[in-house]
C-alpha positions as CSV (number, residue, x, y, z in Angstrom):
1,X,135.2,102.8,80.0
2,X,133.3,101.0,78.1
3,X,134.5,97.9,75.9
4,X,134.4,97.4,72.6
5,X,134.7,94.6,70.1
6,X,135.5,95.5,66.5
7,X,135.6,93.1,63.9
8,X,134.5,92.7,60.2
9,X,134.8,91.0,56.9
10,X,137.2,92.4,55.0
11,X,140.1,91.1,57.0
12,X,142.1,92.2,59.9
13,X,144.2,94.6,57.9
14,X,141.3,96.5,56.0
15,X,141.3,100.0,56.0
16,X,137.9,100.2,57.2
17,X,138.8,98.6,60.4
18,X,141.6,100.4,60.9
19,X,139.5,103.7,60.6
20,X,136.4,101.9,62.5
21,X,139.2,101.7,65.4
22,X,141.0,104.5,65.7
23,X,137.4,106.8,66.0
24,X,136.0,104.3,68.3
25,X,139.0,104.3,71.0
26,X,138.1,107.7,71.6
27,X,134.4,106.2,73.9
28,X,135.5,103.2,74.3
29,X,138.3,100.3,75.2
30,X,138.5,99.0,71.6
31,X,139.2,95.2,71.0
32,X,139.6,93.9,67.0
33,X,139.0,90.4,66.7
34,X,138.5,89.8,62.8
35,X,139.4,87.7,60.3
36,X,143.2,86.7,59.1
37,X,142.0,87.8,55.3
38,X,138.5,88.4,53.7
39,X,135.9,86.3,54.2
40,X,133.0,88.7,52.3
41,X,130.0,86.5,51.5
42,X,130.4,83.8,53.6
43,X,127.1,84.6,55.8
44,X,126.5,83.4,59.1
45,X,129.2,80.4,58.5
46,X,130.5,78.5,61.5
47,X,134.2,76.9,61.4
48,X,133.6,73.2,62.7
49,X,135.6,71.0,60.5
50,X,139.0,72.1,61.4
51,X,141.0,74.1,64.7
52,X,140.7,78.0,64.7
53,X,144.0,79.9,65.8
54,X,144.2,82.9,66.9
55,X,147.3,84.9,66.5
56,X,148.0,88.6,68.5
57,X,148.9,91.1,65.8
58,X,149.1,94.1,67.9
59,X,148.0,95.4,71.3
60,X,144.7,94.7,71.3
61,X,144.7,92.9,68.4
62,X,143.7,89.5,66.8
63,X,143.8,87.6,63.8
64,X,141.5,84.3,63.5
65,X,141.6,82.3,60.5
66,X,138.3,82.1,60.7
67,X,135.1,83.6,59.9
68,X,133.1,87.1,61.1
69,X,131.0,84.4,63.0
70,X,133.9,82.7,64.5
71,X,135.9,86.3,65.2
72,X,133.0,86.9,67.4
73,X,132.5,83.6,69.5
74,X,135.7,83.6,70.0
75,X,136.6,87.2,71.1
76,X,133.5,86.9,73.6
77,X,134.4,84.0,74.8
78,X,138.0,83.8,75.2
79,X,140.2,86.7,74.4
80,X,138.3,89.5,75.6
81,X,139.1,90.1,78.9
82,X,135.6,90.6,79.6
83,X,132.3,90.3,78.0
84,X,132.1,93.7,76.0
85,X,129.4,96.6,76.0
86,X,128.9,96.4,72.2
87,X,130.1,95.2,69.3
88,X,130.5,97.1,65.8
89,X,131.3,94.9,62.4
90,X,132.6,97.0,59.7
91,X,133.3,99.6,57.9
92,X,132.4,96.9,54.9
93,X,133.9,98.1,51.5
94,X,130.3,97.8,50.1
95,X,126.8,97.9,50.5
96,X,124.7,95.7,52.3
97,X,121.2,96.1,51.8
98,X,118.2,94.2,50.7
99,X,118.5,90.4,50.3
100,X,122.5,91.2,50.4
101,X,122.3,91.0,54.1
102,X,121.9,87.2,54.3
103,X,124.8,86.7,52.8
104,X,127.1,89.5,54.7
105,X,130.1,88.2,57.0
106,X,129.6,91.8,58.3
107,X,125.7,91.6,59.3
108,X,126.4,87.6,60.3
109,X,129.3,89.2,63.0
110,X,126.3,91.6,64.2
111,X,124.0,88.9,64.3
112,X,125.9,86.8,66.4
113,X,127.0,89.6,69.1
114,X,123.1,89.9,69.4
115,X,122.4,85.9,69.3
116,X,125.1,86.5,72.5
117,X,123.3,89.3,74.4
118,X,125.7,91.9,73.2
119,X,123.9,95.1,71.2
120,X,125.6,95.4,68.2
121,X,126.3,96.9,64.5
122,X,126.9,96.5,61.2
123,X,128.2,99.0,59.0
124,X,129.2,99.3,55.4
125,X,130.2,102.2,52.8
126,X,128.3,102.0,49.5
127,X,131.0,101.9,47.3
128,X,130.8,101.4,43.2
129,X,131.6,98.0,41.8
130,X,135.4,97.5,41.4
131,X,136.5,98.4,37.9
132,X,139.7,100.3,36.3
133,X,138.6,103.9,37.8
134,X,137.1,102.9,41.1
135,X,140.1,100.7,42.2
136,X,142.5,104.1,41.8
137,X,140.4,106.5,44.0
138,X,140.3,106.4,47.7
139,X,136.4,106.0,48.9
140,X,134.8,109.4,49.2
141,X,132.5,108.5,52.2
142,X,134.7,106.7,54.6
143,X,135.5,109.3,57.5
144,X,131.6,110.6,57.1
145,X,130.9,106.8,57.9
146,X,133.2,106.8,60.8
147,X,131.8,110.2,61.9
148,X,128.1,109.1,62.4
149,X,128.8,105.4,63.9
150,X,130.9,107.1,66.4
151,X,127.9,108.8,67.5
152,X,125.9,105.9,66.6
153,X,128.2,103.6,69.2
154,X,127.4,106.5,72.0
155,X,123.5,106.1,71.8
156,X,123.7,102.4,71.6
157,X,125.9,102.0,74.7
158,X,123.7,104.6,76.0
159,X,120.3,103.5,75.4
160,X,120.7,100.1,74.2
161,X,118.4,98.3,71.5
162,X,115.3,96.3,71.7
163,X,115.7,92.7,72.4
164,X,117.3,90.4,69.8
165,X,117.4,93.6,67.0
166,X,120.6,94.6,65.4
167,X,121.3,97.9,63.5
168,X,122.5,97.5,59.7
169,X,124.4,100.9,58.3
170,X,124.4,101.4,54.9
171,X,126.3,104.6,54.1
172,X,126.9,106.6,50.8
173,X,129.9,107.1,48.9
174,X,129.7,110.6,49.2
175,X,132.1,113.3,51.5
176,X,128.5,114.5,53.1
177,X,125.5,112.4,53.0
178,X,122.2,114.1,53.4
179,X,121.2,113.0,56.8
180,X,119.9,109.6,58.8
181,X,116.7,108.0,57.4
182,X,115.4,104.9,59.9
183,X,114.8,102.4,56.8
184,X,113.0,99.1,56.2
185,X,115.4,96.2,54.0
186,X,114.5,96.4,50.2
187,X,114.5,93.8,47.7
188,X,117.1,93.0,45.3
189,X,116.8,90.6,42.6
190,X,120.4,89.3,40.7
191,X,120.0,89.1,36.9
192,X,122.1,86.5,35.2
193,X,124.2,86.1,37.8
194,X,126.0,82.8,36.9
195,X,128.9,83.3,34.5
196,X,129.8,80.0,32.3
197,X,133.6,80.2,31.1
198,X,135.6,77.5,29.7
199,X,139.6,77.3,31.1
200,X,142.3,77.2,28.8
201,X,141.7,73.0,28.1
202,X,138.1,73.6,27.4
203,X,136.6,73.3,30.6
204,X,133.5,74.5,32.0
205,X,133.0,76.8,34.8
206,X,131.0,79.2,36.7
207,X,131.3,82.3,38.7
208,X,128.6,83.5,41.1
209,X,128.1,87.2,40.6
210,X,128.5,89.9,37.4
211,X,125.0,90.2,36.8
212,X,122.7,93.0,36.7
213,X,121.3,93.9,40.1
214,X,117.6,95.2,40.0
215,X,115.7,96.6,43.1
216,X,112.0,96.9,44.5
217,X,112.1,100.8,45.0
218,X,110.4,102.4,47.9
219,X,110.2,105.5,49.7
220,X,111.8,103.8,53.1
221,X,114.1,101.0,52.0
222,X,117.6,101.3,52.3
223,X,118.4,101.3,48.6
224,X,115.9,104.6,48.4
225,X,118.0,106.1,51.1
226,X,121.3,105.7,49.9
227,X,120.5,106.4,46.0
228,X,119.2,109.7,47.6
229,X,122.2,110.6,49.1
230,X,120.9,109.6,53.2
231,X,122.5,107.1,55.6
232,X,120.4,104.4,55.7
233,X,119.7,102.8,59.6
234,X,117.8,99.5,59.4
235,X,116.8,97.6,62.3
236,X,116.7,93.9,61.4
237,X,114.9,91.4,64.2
238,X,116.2,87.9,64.6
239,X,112.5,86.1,64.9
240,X,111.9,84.8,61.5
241,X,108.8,83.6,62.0
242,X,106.0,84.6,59.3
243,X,103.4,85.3,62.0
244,X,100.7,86.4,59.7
245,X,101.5,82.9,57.3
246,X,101.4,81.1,61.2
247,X,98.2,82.7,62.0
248,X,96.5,82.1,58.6
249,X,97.4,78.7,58.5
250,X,96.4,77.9,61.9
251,X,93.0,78.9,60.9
252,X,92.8,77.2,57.7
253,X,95.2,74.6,57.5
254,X,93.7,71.1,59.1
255,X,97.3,69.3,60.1
């Protein structure tokens, strides 16, 4: 059987794991290497200033207190017992799309597996921002998440993906989404998203985050998807390069 390496960025002891898991061991040997708690945001972060440890919750099972990034490297690299067929980061409790992505622990574990030779996953359930009503229900699109990247994992490790490509899920709240659209990342824009506070002795300081996002709409981005109810497949490519911007200012820059 095939293996495969599980991780995320919610922690080792996330639901969405747990759930990710489970459905997965059903194609595959299934391996979880993620993080000892959350580590959402921290992008494509490497641990280099201090020792990683590794500690075996369960069969199967470890705990780095590290990041996604970390997770990864070292599940290839050491505690898998060999190098595995694919790798799947999630289920993420929230959306990744648009500019989100460069920040995502989850897409950074998915980048990494590809960066390795490994085809790989991200995926994340769209879920409202936290407040009083959302915290007390149970997320509405979790096992219809699990039910598609089950069958997402079987085409990968079947067909495979074009060379240094990664696929990013973005799935909707919802008990039954409206079907697959293949998507393009959208834009999102952060208003106000520096909060200034002052502590109890009067001093400042900030939190990143609580603004108002806004989006570029379009009729294939992922954000158009999932407001319409879809499961949004993006294919992000690791070659940044600009080659239009290269070209143009090979022609008309003299340097």
């Amino acid at each position: 059987m095939p293996v495969i390496l599980v991780t995320n960025d919610d922690g080792v002891y996330s639901e969405g794991i747990a759930v990710l898991s489970n459905a997965l061991r059903h194609i595959g040997n299934v391996y979880i290497v993620a993080p000892e708690r959350e580590q959402s945001a921290v992008g494509h972060a490497l641990t280099l200033h201090r020792p990683l440890k590794s500690e075996k919750v369960n069969k199967r099972v470890y705990s780095i207190n590290g990041t996604p990034t970390d997770c990864v490297i070292l599940g290839v690299n050491r505690l898998l017992p060999r190098k595995p067929n694919i790798i799947v980061s999630g289920i993420n409790n929230g959306g990744n799309m648009g500019d989100d992505i460069t920040y995502s622990g989850t897409v950074a574990a998915a980048i990494e597996g590809t960066f390795l030779g490994i085809p790989s996953i991200a995926v994340s359930l769209v879920v409202e921002p936290l407040n009083s009503e959302s915290r007390r229900r149970k997320p509405s699109g979790l096992r219809e998440a699990v039910r598609f990247i089950k069958r997402l994992t079987s085409i990968v490790l079947k067909d495979g993906l074009p060379p240094d490509t990664l696929l990013n899920v973005n799935v909707p709240d919802i008990p039954k989404s409206k079907g697959i659209k293949l998507t393009r990342q959208g834009k999102r824009v952060y208003d106000n998203s520096i909060q200034e506070m002052l502590d109890p002795r009067g001093r400042k300081h900030y939190w990143i985050g609580g603004g108002t996002p806004l989006w570029h709409t379009g009729e294939d981005t992922d954000f158009e998807a999932i407001r319409k109810g879809f499961i949004s497949v993006t294919p992000i490519h690791l070659d940044l390069t600009n080659y239009r911007a290269l070209e143009y200012m090979r022609n008309k820059w003299k340097i």
